[in-house]
BANUKOL-223679 format. One record per residue (C-alpha): y, z, x; residue number from 1. Coordinates in steps of 0.02 Angstrom, whole numbers, plus 50000, padded with zeros to 5 digits. Example, Ala and Ser with C-alpha at 12.3 -4.5 7.8 and 13.67 -1.06 7.14 Angstrom:
BEGIN
Y,Z,X,resi
49775,50390,50615,1
49947,50357,50684,2
END
This chain:
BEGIN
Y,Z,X,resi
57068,54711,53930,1
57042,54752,54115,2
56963,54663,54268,3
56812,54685,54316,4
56822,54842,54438,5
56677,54778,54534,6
56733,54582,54553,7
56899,54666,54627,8
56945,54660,54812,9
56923,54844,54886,10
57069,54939,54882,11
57161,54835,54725,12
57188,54905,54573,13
57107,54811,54412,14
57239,54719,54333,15
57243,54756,54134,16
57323,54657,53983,17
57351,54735,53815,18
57250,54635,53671,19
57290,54646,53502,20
57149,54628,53362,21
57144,54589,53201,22
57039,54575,53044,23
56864,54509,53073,24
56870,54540,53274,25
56905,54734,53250,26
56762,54806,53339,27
56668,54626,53400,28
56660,54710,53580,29
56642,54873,53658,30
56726,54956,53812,31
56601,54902,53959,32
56585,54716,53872,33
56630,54566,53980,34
56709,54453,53860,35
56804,54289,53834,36
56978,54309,53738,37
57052,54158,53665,38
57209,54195,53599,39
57415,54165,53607,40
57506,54250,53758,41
57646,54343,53667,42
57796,54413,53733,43
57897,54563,53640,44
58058,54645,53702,45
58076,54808,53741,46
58216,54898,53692,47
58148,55057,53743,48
58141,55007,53925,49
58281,54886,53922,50
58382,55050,53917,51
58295,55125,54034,52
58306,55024,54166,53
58472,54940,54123,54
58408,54745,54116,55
58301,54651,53999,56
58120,54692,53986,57
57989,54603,53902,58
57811,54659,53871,59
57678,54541,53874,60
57518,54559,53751,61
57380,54407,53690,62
57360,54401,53528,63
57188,54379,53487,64
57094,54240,53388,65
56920,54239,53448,66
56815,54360,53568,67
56644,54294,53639,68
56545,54420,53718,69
56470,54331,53904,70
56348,54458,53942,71
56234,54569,53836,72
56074,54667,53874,73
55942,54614,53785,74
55799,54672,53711,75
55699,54512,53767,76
55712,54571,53966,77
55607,54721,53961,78
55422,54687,53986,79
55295,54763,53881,80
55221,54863,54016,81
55402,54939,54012,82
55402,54972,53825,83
55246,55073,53865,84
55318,55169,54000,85
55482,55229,53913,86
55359,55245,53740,87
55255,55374,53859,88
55409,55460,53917,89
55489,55485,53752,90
55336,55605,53708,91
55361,55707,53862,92
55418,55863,53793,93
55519,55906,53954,94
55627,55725,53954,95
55788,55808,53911,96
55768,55920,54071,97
55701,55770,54180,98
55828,55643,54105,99
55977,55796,54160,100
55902,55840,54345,101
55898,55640,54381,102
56091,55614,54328,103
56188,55623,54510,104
56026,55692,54608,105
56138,55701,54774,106
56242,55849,54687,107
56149,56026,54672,108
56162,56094,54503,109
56307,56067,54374,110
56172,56051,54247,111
56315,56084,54097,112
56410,55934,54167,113
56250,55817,54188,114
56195,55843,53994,115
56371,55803,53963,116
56366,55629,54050,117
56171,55608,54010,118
56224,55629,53809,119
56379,55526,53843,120
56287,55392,53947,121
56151,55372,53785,122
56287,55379,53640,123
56301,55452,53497,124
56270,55408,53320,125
56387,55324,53208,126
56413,55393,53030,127
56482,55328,52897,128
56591,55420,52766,129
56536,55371,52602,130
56524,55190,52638,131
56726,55205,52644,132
56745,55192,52835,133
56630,55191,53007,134
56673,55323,53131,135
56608,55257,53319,136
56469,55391,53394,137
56536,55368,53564,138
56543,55523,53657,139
56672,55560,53778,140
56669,55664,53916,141
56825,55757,54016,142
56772,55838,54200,143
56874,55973,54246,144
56864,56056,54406,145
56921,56105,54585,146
56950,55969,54704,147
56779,55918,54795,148
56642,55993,54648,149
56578,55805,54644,150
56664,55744,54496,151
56721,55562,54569,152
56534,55571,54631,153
56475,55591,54457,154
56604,55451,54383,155
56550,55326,54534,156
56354,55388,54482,157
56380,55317,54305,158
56484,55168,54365,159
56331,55094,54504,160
56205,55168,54382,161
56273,55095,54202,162
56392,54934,54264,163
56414,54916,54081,164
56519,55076,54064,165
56683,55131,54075,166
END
């Protein structure tokens, strides 16, 4: 669980806390969800880093027993003029180009690295293996490059763009 990068002061790092999930809440939020964790603040020693560093360490977790999601998008805020609009678009046989060239329109090009975030922005599809298990159908995306080819202008695209991702 992390703070919200945006409710941050500039120039602080989000602070994080390891939760631990069990049973029923498996899966009750995705990355990008603000949520509410109720739960019991554990602590667990660390022998690893104990010897490490020569003095007791402790690692802190919570425990989880209930996650409430605070804010979801919602079906109920799009108008129907909207539904109309993105019905219209989804017929336009050049949308996968247009959807590509408007991903980061300040950088020139990269059009390989725009489907990537484009595809990985939309999602993918979850399967399921022979109703045994649920595989997720997120799509993740590594940018690899020289320094200044745009990619923290691409990741800070996606972050103003989609607050709800990661």
């Amino acid at each position: 669980m992390q703070e919200t990068p945006g409710k941050v002061e500039a120039g602080r790092v989000p602070r994080q806390k390891e939760v631990i999930v069990m049973n029923d809440l498996v899966d009750t939020a995705k990355p990008g969800d603000e949520v509410w964790v109720i739960g019991t603040y554990t602590v667990r020693f660390d022998a690893t880093l104990n010897a490490k560093n020569s003095f007791p360490v402790f690692h802190t977790y919570i425990l989880a027993n209930n996650i409430k999601k605070i804010s979801e998008m919602e079906a109920a805020d799009i108008t129907q003029d909207e539904v109309t609009q993105i019905l219209a678009m989804g017929k336009d046989p050049l949308i996968v180009k247009k959807i590509i060239k408007s991903v980061c329109p300040s950088i020139w090009g990269h059009d390989t690295c725009k489907e990537a975030i484009a595809l990985s922005v939309f999602g993918g599809q979850q399967k399921f293996n022979e109703g045994k298990h649920r595989m997720r159908g997120d799509i993740n995306v590594m940018l690899l490059g020289d320094p200044g080819l745009g990619k923290s202008q691409f990741l800070k695209w996606v972050s103003d763009t989609f607050p709800k991702c990661v």
